[in-house]
N, CA, C and O atoms as a GROMACS GRO file, in nm:
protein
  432
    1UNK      N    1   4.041  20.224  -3.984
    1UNK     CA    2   4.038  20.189  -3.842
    1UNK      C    3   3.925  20.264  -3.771
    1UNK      O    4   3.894  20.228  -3.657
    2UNK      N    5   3.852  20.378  -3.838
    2UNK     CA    6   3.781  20.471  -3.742
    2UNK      C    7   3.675  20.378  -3.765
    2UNK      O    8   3.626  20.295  -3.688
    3UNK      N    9   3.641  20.413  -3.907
    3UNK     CA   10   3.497  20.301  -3.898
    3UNK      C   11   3.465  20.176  -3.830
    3UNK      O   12   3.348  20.139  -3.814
    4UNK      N   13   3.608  20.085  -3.772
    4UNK     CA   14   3.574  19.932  -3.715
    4UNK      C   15   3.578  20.016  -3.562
    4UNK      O   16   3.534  19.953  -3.466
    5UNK      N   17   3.624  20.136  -3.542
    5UNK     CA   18   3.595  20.156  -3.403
    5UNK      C   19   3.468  20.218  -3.379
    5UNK      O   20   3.436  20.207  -3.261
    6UNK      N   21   3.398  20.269  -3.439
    6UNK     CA   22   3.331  20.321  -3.490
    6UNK      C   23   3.140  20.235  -3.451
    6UNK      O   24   3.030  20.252  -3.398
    7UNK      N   25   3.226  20.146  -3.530
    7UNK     CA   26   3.125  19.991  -3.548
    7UNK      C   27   3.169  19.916  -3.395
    7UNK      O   28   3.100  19.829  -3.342
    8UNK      N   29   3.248  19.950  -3.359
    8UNK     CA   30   3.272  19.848  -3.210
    8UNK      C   31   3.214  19.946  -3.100
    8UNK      O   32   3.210  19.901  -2.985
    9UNK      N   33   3.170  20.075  -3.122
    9UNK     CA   34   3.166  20.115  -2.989
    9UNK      C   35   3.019  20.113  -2.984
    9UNK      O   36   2.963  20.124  -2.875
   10UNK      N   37   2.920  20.095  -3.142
   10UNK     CA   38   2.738  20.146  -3.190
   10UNK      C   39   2.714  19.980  -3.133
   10UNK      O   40   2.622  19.940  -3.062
   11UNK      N   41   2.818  19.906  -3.186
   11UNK     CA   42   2.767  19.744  -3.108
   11UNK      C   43   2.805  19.783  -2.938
   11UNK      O   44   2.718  19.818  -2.859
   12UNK      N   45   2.909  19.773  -2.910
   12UNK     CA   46   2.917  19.775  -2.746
   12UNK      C   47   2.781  19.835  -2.682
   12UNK      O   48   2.699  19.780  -2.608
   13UNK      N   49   2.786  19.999  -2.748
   13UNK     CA   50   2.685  20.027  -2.663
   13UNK      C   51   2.495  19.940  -2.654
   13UNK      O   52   2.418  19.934  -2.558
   14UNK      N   53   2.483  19.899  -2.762
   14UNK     CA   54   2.340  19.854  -2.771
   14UNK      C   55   2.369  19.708  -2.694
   14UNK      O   56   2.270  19.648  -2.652
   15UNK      N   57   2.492  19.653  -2.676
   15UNK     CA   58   2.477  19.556  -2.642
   15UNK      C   59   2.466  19.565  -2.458
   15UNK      O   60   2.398  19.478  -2.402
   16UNK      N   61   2.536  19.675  -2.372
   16UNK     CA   62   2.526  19.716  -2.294
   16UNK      C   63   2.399  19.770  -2.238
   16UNK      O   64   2.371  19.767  -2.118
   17UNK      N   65   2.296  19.838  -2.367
   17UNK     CA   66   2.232  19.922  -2.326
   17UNK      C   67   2.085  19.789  -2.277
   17UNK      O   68   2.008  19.782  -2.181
   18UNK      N   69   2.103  19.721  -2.378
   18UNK     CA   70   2.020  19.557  -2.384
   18UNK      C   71   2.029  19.500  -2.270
   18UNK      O   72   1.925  19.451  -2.228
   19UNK      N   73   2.144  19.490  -2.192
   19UNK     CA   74   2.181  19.374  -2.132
   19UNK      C   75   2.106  19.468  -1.988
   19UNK      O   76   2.064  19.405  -1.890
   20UNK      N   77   2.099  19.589  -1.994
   20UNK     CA   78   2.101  19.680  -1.855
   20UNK      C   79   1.916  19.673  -1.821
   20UNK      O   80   1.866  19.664  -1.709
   21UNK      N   81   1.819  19.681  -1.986
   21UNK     CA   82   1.700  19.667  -1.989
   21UNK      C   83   1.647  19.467  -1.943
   21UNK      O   84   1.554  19.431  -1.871
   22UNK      N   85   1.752  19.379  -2.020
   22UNK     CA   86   1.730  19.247  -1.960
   22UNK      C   87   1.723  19.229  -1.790
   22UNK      O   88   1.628  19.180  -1.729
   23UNK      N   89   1.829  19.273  -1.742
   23UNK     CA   90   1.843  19.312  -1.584
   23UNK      C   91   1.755  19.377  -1.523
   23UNK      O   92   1.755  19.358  -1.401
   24UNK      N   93   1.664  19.461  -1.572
   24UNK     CA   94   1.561  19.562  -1.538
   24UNK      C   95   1.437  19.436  -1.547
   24UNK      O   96   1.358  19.426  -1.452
   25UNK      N   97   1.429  19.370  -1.632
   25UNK     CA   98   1.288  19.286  -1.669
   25UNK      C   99   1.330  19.143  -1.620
   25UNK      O  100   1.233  19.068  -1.626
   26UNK      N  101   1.413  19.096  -1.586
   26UNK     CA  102   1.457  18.990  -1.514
   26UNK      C  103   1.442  18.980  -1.354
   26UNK      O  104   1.386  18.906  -1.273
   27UNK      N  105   1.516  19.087  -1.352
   27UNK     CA  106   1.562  19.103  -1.167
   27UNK      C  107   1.507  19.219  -1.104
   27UNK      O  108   1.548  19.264  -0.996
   28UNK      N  109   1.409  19.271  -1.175
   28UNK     CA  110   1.351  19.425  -1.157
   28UNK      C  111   1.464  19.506  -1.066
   28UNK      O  112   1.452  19.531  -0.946
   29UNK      N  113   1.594  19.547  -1.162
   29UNK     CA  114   1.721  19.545  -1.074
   29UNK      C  115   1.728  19.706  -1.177
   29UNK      O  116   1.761  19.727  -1.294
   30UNK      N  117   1.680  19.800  -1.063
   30UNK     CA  118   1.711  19.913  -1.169
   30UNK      C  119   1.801  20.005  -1.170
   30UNK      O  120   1.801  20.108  -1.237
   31UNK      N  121   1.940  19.940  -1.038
   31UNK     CA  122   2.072  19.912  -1.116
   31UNK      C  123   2.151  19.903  -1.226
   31UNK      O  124   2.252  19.963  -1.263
   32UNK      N  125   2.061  19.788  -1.283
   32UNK     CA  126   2.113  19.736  -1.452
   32UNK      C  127   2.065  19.882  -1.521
   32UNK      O  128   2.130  19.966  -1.582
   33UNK      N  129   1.943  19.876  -1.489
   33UNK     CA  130   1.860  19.987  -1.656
   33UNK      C  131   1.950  20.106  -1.629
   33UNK      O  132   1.992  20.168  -1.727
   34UNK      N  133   1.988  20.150  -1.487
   34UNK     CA  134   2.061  20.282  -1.486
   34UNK      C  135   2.164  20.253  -1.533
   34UNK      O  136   2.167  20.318  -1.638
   35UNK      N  137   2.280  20.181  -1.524
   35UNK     CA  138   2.463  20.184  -1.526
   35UNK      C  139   2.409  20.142  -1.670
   35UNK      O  140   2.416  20.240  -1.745
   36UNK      N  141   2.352  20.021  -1.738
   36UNK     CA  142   2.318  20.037  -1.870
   36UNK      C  143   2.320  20.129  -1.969
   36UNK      O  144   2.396  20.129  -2.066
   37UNK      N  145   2.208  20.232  -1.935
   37UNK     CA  146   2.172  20.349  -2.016
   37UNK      C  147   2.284  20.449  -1.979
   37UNK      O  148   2.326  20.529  -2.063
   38UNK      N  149   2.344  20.443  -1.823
   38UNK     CA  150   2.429  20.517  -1.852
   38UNK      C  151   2.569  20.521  -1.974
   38UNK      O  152   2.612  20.598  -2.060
   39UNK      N  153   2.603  20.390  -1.918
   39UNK     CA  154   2.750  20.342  -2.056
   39UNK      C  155   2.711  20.345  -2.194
   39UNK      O  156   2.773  20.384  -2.293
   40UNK      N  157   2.582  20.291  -2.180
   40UNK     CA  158   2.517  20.314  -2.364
   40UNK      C  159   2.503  20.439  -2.436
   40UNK      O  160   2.502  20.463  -2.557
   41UNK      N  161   2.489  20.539  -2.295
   41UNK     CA  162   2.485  20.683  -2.369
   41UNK      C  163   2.622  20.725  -2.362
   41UNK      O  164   2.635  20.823  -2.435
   42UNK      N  165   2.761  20.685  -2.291
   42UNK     CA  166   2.901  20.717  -2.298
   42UNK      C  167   2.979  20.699  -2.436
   42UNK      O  168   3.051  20.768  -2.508
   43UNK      N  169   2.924  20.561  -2.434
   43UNK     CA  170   2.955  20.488  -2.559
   43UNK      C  171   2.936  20.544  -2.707
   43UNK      O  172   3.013  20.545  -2.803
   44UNK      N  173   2.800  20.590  -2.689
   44UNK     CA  174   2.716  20.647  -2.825
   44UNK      C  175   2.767  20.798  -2.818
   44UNK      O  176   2.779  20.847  -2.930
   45UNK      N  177   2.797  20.875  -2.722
   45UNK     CA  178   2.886  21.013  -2.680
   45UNK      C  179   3.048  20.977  -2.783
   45UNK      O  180   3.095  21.026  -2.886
   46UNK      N  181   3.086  20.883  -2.702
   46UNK     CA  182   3.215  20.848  -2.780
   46UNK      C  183   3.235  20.769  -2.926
   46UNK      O  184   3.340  20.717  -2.964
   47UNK      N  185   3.093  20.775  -3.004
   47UNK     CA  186   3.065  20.704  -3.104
   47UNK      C  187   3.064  20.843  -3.198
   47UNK      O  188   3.134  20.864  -3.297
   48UNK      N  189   2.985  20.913  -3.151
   48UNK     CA  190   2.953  21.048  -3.235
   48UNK      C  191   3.059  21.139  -3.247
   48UNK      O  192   3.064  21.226  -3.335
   49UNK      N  193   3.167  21.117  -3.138
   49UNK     CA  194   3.287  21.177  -3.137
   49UNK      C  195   3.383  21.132  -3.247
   49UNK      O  196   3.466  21.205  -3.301
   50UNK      N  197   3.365  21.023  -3.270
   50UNK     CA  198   3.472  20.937  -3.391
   50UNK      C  199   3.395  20.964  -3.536
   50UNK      O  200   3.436  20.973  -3.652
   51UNK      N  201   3.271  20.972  -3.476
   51UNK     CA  202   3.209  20.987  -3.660
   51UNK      C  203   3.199  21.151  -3.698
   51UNK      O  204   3.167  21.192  -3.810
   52UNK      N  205   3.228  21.223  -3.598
   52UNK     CA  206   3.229  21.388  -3.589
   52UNK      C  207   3.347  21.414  -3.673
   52UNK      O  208   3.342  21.512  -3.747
   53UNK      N  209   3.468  21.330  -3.671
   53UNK     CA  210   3.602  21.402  -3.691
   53UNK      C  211   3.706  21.419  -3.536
   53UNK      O  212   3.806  21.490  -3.542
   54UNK      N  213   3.672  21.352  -3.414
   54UNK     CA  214   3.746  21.327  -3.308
   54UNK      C  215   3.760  21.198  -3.268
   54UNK      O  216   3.714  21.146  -3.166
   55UNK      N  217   3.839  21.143  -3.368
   55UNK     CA  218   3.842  21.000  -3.348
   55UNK      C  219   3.923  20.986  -3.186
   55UNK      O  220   3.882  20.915  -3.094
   56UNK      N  221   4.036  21.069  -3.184
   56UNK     CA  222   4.094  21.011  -3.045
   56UNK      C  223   3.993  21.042  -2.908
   56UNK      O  224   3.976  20.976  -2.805
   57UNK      N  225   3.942  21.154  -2.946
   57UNK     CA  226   3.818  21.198  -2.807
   57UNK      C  227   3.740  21.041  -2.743
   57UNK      O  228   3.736  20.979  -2.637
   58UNK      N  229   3.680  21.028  -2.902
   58UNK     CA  230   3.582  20.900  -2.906
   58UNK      C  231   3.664  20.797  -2.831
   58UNK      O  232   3.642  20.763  -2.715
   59UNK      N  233   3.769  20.746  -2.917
   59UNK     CA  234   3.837  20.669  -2.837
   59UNK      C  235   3.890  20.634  -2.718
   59UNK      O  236   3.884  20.523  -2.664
   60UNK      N  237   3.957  20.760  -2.668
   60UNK     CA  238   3.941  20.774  -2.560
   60UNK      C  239   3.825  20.779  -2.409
   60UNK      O  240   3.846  20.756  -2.290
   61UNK      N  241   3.719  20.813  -2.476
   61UNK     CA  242   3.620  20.787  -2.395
   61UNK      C  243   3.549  20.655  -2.389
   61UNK      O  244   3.498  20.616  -2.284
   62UNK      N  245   3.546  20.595  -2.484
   62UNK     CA  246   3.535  20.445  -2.563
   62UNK      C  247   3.601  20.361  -2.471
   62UNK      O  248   3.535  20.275  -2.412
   63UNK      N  249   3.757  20.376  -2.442
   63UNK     CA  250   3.835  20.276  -2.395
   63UNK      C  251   3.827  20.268  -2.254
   63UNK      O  252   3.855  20.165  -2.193
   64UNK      N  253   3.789  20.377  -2.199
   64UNK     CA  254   3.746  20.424  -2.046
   64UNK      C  255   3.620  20.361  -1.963
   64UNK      O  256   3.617  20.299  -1.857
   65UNK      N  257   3.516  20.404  -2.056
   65UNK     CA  258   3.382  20.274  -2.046
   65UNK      C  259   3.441  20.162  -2.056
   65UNK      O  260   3.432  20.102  -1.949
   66UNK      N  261   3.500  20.102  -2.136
   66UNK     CA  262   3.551  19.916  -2.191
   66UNK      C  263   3.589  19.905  -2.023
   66UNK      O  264   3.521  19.840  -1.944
   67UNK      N  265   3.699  19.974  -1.990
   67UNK     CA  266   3.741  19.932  -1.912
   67UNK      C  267   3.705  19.946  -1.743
   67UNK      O  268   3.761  19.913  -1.639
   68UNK      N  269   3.564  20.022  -1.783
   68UNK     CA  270   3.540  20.065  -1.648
   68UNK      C  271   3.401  19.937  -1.639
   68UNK      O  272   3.368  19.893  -1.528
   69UNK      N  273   3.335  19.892  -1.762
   69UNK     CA  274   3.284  19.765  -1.787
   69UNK      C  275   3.309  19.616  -1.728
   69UNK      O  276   3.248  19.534  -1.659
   70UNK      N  277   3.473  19.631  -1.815
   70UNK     CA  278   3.517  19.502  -1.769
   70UNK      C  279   3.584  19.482  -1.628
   70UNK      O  280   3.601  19.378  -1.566
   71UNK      N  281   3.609  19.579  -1.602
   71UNK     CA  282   3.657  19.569  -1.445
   71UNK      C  283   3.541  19.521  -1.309
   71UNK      O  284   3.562  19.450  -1.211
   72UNK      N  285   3.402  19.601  -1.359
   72UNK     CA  286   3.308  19.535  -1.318
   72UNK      C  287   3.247  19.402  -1.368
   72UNK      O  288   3.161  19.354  -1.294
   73UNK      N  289   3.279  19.330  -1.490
   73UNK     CA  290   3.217  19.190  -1.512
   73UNK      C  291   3.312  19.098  -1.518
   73UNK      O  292   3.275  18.981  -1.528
   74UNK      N  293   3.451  19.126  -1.514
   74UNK     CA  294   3.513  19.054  -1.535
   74UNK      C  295   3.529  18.972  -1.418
   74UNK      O  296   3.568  18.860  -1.452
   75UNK      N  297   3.517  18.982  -1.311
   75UNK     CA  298   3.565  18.918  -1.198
   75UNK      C  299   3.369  18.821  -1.222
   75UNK      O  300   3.350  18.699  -1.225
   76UNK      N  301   3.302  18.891  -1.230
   76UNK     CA  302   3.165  18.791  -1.229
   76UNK      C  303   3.152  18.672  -1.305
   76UNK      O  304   3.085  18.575  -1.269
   77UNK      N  305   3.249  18.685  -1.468
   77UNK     CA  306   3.268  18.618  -1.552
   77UNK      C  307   3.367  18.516  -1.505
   77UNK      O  308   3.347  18.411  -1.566
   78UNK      N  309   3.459  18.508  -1.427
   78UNK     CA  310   3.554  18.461  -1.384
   78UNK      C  311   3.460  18.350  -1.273
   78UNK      O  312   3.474  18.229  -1.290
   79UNK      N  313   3.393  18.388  -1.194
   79UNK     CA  314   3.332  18.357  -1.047
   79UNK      C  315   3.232  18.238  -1.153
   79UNK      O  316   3.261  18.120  -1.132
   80UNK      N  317   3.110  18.266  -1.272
   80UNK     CA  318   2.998  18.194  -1.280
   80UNK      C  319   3.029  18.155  -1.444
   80UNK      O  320   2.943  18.108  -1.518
   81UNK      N  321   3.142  18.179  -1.477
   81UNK     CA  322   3.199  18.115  -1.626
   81UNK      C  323   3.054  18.132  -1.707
   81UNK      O  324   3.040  18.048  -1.795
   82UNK      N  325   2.948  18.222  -1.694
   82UNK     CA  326   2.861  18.255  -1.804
   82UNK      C  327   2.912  18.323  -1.920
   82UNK      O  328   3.016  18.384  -1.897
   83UNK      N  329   2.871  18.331  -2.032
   83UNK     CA  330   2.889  18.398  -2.124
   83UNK      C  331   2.818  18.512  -2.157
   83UNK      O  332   2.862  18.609  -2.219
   84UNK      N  333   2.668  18.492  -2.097
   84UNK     CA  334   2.563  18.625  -2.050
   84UNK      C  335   2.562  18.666  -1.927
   84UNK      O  336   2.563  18.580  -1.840
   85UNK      N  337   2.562  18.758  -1.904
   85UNK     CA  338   2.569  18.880  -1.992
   85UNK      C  339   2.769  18.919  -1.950
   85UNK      O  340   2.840  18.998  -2.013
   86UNK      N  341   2.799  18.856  -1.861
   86UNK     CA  342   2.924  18.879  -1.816
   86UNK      C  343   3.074  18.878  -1.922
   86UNK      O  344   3.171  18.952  -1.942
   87UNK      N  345   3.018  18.734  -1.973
   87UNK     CA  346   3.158  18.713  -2.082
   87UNK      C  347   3.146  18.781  -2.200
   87UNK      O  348   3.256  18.799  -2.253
   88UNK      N  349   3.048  18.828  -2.262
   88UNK     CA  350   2.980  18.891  -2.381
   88UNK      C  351   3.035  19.059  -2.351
   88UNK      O  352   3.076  19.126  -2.445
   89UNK      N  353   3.028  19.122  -2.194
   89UNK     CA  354   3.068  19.249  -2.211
   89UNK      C  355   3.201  19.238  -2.163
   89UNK      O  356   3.228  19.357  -2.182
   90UNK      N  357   3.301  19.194  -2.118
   90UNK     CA  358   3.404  19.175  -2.127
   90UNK      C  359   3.475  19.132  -2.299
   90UNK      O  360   3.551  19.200  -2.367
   91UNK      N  361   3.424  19.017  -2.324
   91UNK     CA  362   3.448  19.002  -2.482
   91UNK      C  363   3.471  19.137  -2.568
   91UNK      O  364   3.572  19.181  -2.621
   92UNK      N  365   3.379  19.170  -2.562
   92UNK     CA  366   3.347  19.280  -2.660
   92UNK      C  367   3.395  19.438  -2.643
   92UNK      O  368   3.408  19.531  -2.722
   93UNK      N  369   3.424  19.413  -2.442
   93UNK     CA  370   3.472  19.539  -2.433
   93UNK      C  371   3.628  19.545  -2.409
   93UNK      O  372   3.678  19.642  -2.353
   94UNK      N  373   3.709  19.428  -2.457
   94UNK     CA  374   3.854  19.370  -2.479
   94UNK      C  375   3.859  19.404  -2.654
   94UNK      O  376   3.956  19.462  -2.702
   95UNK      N  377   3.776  19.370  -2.716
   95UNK     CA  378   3.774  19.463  -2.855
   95UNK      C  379   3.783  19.583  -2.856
   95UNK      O  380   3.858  19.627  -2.943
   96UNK      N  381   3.718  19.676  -2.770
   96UNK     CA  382   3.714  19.815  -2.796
   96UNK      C  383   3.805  19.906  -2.764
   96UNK      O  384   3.831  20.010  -2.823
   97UNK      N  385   3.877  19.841  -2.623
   97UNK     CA  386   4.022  19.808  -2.585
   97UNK      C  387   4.126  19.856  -2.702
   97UNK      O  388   4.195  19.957  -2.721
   98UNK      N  389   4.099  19.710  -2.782
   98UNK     CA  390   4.219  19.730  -2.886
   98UNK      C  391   4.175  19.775  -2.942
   98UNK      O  392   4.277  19.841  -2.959
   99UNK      N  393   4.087  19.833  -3.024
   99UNK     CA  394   4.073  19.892  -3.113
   99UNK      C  395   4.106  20.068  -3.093
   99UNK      O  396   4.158  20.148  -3.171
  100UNK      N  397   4.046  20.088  -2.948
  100UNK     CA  398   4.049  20.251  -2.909
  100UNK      C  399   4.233  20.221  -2.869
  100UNK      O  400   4.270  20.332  -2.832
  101UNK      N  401   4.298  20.170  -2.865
  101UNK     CA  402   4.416  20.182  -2.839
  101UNK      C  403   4.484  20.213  -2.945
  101UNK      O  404   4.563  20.307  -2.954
  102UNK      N  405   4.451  20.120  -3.046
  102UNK     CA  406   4.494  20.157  -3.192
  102UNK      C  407   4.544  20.313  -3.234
  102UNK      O  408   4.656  20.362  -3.250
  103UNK      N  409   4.376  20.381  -3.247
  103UNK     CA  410   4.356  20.480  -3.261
  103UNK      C  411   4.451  20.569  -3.154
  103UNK      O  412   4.499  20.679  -3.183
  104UNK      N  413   4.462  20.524  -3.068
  104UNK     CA  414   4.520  20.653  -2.949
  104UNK      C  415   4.610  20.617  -2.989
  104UNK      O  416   4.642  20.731  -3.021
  105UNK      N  417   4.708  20.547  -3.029
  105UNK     CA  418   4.848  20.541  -3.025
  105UNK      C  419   4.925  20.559  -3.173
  105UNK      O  420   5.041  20.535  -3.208
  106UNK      N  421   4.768  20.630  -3.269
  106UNK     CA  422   4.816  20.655  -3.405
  106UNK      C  423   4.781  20.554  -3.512
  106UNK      O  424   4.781  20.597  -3.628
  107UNK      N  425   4.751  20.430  -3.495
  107UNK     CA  426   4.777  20.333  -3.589
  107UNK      C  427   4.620  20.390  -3.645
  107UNK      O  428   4.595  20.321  -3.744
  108UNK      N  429   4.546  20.454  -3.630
  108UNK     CA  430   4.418  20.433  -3.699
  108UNK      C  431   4.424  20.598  -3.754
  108UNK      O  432   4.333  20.643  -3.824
   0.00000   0.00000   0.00000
């Protein structure tokens, strides 16, 4: 279980960290590049924590971003039914969800 969380949080973050540089070169919105790089470096914080030997740390910090993510795209995803960049970090951060829950609650 550590490794698929492991693997869900090195994808979340690059996919976050991508989507924050697209927003930067799209909308010269440097908004995106900041909250981007910020969660991408939370993410990769809580990535190194699970591959350190603190899987619940990781996780826990993991599931905190997901959800501090989707709380911000989810209502956007809802409003313009895109799949970029809105439904893609909700998607993915509803994986990390379960997966860092897993782990916190023992199963991993």
């Amino acid at each position: 279980m550590h490794s698929l969380l492991l693997a869900c949080l090195i994808s979340y973050g690059a996919l976050v960290f991508v989507g924050g540089l697209i927003g930067y070169s799209k909308a010269n919105s440097r908004a995106s590049l900041i909250a981007g790089s910020a969660f991408a470096t939370l993410l990769a914080i809580a990535a190194a924590l699970v591959a350190t030997g603190s899987p619940r740390w990781g996780a826990g910090l993991g599931a905190a971003s997901a959800l501090a993510l989707i709380g911000r795209f989810l209502p956007a995803f809802i409003k313009t039914k895109k799949l970029m960049p809105a439904g893609a970090v909700v998607a993915v951060g509803v994986l990390v969800l379960i997966v860092g829950a897993l782990v916190l609650l023992g199963g991993g």
